[in-house]
PAZAPA-4460 file (N, C-alpha, C; in steps of 0.05 Angstrom, whole numbers, plus 32768, in hexadecimal, padded with zeros to 4 digits):
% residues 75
    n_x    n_y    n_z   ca_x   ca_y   ca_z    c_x    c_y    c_z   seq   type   mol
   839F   84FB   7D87   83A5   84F0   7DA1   83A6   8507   7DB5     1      X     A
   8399   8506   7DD3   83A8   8520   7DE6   83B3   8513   7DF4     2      X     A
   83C5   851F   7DFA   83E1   851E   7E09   83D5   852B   7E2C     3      X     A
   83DC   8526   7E42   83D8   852F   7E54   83F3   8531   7E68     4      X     A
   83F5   8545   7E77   840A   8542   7E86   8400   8557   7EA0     5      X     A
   8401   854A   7EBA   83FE   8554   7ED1   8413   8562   7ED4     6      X     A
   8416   8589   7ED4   842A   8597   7EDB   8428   85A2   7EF5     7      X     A
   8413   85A5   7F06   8419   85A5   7F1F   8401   859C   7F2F     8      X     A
   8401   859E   7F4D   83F1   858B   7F5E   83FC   8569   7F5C     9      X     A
   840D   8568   7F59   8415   8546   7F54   8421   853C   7F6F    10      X     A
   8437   8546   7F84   8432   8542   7F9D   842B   854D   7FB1    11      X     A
   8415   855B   7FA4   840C   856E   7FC4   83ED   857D   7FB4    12      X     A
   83E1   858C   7FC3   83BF   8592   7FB0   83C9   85B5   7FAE    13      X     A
   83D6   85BC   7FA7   83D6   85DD   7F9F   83EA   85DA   7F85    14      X     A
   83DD   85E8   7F7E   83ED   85F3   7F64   83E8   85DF   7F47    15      X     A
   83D0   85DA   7F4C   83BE   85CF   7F37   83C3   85D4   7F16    16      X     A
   83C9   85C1   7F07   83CF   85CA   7EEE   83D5   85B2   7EDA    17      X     A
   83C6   85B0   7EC5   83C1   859C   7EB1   83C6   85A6   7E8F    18      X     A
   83DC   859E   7E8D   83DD   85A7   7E69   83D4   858B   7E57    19      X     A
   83C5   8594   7E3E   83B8   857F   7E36   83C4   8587   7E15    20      X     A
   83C8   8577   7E04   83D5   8576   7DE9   83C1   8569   7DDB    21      X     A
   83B3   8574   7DCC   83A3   855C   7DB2   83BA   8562   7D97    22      X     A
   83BC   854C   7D90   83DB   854E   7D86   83CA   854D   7D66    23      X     A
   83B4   853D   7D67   83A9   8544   7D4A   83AB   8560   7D3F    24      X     A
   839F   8571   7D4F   839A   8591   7D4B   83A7   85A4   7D4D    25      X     A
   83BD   859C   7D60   83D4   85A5   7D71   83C9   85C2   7D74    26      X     A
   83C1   85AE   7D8D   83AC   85C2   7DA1   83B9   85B9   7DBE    27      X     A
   83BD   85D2   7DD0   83C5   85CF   7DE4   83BA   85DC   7DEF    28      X     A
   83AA   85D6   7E11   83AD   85E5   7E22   83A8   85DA   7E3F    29      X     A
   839E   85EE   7E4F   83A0   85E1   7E71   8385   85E9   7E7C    30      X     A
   8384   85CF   7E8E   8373   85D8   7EA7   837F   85DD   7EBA    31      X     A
   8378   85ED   7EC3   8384   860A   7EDC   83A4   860A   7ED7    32      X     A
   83AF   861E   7EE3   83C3   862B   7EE4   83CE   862E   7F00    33      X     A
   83D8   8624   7F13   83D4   862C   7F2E   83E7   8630   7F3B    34      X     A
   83E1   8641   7F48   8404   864A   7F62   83FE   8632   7F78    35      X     A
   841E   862B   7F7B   842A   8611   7F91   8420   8626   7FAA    36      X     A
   841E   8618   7FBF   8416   8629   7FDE   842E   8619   7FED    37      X     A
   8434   861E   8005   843E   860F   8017   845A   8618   8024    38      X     A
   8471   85F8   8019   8494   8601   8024   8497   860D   800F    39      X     A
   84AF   860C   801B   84C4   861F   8003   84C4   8615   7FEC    40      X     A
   84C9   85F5   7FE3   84CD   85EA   7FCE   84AD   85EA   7FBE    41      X     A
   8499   85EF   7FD4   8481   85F7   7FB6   8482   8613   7FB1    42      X     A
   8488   8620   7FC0   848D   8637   7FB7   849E   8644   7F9E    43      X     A
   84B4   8634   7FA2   84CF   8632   7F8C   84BE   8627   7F74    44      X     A
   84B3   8616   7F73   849F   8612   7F5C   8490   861D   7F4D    45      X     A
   848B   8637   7F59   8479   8646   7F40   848A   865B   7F35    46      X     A
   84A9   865A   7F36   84BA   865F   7F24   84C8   8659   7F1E    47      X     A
   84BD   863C   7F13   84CD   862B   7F03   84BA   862E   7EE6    48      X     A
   84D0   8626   7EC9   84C0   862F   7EB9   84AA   8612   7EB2    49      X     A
   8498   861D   7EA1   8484   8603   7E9A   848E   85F0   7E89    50      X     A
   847D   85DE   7E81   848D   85C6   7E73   8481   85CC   7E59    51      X     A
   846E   85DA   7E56   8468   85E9   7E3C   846F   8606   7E39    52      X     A
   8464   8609   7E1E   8468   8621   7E10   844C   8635   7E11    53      X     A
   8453   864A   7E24   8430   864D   7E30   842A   8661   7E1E    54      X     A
   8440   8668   7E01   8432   867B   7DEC   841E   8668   7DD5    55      X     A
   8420   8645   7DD8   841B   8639   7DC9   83FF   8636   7DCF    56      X     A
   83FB   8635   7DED   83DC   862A   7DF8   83BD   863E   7DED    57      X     A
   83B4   8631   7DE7   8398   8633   7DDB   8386   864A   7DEC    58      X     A
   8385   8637   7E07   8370   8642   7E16   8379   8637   7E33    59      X     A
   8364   8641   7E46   836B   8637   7E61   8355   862D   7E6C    60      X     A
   834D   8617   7E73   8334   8614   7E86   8333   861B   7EA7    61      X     A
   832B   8627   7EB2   832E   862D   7EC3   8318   861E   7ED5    62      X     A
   8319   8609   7EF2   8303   8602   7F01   82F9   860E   7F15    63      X     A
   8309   8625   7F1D   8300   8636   7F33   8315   8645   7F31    64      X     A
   830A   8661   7F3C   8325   866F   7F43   8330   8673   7F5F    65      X     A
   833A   865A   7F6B   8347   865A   7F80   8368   865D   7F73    66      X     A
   8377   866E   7F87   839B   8670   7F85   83AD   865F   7F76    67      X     A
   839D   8645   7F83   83AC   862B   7F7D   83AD   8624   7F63    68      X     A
   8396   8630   7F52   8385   8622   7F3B   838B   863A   7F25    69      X     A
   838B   8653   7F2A   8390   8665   7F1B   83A3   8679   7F24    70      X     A
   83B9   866F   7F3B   83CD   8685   7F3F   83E6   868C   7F2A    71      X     A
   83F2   8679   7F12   83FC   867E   7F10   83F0   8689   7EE9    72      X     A
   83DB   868B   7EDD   83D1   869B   7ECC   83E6   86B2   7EBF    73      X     A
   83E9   86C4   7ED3   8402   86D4   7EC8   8418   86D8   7EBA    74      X     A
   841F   86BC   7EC3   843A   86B2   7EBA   8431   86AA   7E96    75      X     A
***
């Protein structure tokens, strides 16, 4: 089964980020990674921690490298 969960871009379009679980294989990973833009409170958001374990994830798909989509990679 994969599991999907929208971790960011959900009320606003920056900071793009999709963790995906195939639970058969237990395989995890994301499309983009992205830094929040904007107020303060998206800002406060890209140091908050993730809802995964980003030593567990596989791989990363990346769709472009715009800020939004690949700012927060580092982490």
């Amino acid at each position: 089964m994969l599991k999907i969960k929208f971790v960011g871009a959900i009320e606003g379009v920056s900071g793009s980020c999709t963790w995906l679980h195939h639970t058969d294989s237990d395989t995890q990973f994301l499309v983009d990674c992205g830094m929040h833009q904007g107020t303060e409170r998206e800002v406060w958001a890209n140091s908050q921690a993730f809802p995964f374990q980003a030593a567990r994830l596989k791989y990363v798909l990346l769709t472009h490298a715009h800020i939004d989509h690949c700012g927060l990679l580092p982490r």
